[in-house]
C-alpha positions in Angstrom: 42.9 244.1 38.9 43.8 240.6 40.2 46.9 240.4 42.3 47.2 236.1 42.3 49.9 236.5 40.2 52.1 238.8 42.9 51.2 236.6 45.9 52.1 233.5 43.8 55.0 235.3 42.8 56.2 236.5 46.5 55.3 232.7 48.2 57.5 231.5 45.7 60.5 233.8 46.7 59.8 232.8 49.9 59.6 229.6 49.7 63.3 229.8 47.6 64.8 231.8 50.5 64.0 229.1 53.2 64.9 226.7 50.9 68.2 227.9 50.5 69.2 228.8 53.9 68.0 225.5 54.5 70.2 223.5 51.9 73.3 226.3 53.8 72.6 225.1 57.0 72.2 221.3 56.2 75.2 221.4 54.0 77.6 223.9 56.4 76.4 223.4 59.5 77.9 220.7 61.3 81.4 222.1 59.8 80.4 225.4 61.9 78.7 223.6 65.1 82.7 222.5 65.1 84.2 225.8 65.5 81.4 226.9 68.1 82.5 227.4 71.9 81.6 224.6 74.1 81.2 221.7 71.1 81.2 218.8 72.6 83.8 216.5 71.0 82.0 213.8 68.9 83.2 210.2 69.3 82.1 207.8 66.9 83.0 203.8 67.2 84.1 202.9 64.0 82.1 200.0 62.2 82.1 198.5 58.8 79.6 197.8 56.4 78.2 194.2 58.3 78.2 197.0 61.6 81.5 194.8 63.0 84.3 197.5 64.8 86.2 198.9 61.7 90.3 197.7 62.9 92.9 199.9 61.4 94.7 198.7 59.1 98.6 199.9 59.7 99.9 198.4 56.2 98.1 201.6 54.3 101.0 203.4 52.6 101.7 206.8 55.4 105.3 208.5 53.8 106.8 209.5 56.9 107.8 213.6 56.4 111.3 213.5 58.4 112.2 210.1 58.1 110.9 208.5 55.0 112.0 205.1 55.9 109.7 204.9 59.4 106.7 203.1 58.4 103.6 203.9 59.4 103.2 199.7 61.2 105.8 200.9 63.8 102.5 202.2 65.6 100.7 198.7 65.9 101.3 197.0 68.7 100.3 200.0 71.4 97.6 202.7 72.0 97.8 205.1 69.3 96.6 208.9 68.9 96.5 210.0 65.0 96.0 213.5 64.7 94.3 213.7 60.9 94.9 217.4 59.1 96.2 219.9 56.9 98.9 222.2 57.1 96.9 225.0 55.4 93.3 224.5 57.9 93.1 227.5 60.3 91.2 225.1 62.4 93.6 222.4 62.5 96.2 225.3 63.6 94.4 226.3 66.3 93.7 222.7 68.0 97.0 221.4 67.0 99.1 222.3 70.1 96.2 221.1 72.2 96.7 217.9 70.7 100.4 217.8 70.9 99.7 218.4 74.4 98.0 215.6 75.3 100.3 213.3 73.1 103.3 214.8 76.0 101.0 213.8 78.8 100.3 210.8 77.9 103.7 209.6 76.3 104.8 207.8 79.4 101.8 206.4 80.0 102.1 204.4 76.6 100.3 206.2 74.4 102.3 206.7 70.6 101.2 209.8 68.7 101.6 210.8 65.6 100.5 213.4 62.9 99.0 212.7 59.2 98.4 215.5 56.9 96.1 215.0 53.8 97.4 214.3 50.6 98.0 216.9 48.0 99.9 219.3 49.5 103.7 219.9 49.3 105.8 218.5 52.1 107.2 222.0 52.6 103.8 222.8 53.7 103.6 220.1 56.6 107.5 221.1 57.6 106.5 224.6 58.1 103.5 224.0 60.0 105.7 221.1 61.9 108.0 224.1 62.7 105.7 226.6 63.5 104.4 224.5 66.2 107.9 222.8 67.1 106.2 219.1 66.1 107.3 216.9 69.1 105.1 213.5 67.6 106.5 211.9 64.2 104.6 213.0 61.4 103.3 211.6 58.1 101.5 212.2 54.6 98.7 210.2 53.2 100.1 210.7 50.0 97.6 208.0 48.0 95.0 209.1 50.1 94.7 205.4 51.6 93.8 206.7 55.0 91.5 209.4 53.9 89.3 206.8 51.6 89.1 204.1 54.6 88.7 206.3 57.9 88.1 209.9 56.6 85.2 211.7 56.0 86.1 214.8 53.8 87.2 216.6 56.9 89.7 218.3 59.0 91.3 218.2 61.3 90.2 214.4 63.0 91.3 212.8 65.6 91.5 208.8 65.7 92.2 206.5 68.7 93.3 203.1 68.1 93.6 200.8 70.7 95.8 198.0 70.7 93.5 195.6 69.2 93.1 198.0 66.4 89.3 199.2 67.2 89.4 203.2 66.0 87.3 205.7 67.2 86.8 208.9 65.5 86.4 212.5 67.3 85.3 215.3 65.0 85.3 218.4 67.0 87.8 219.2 70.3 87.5 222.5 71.7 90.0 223.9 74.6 86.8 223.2 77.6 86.1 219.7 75.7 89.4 217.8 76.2 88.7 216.3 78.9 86.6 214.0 77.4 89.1 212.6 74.9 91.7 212.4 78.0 89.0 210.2 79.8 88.6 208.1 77.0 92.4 208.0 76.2 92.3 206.9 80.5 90.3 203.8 79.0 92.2 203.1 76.0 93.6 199.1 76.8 97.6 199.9 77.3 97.3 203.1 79.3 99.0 203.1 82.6 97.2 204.4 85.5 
């Protein structure tokens, strides 16, 4: 009896296993490095497609949630913290009052803050999660999804400095023992009193 067939047969499921724990892992994992203990916050500079610093541009349309009539240009002329998210991310839930945190500390130093939740959800979404977390920084909806298509990349929550002459920098991950990073770099941010 010739057994090729079953070995052929067995490498193959093999082969289709590591494959697909592979594709899982390429696909998923940086989404759960994130969530890990001890992930060090990822700080990207920004840059467009000629590989020049990508400047932020504060005329994309931001619908402020509790006053309507704040736009989003207000923010331009100082060092600015943009917490990215959605009120319905377990993960931006749990790093939310961390962020609000540092927004407090650094308020008087001259750093603005503020909140933008993705597009597509209801605004009685954001004003729950704005009161579960009694919001202190002005928030705002990317209702055309203007921000999302220039700075995002499919994820949440982000975090976004802007320094005054509009240079962003993008953090992707911020656990509780990794904040000091982002307060160091906030330390360097052009506008920040000492």
């Amino acid at each position: 009896m010739d057994c090729r067939g079953y070995d052929f047969f067995y490498i193959s499921m093999i082969m289709r296993t590591i494959f697909f724990f592979l594709a899982l892992f390429c696909v998923f994992g940086s989404a759960f490095a994130q969530m890990l203990p001890g992930a060090k916050p990822v700080a990207t500079n920004m840059m467009d497609s000629t590989g020049k610093p990508l400047l932020m541009d504060f005329s994309i349309n931001l619908t402020g949630i509790e006053d309507a009539n704040m736009p989003y240009s207000v923010f331009s002329q100082r060092p600015l913290m943009l917490y990215y998210f959605s009120p319905l991310c377990p993960y931006c839930r749990k790093s939310y009052p961390d962020i609000q945190q540092i927004a407090k500390e650094y308020e008087q130093k001259g750093l603005a803050s503020i909140a933008v939740s993705v597009g597509g959800v209801e605004k009685r979404e954001i004003l729950i999660f704005m009161k579960q977390h009694k919001a202190a920084i002005p928030f705002f909806q990317d209702s055309e999804q203007e921000f999302a298509k220039k700075y995002g990349d499919k994820y949440v929550p982000r975090l976004y400095l802007i320094s005054p002459d509009r240079k962003v920098t993008r953090y992707t991950a911020f656990e509780q023992n990794n904040l000091k990073d982002i307060r160091a770099d906030i330390e360097k941010l052009p506008g920040i009193s000492k």
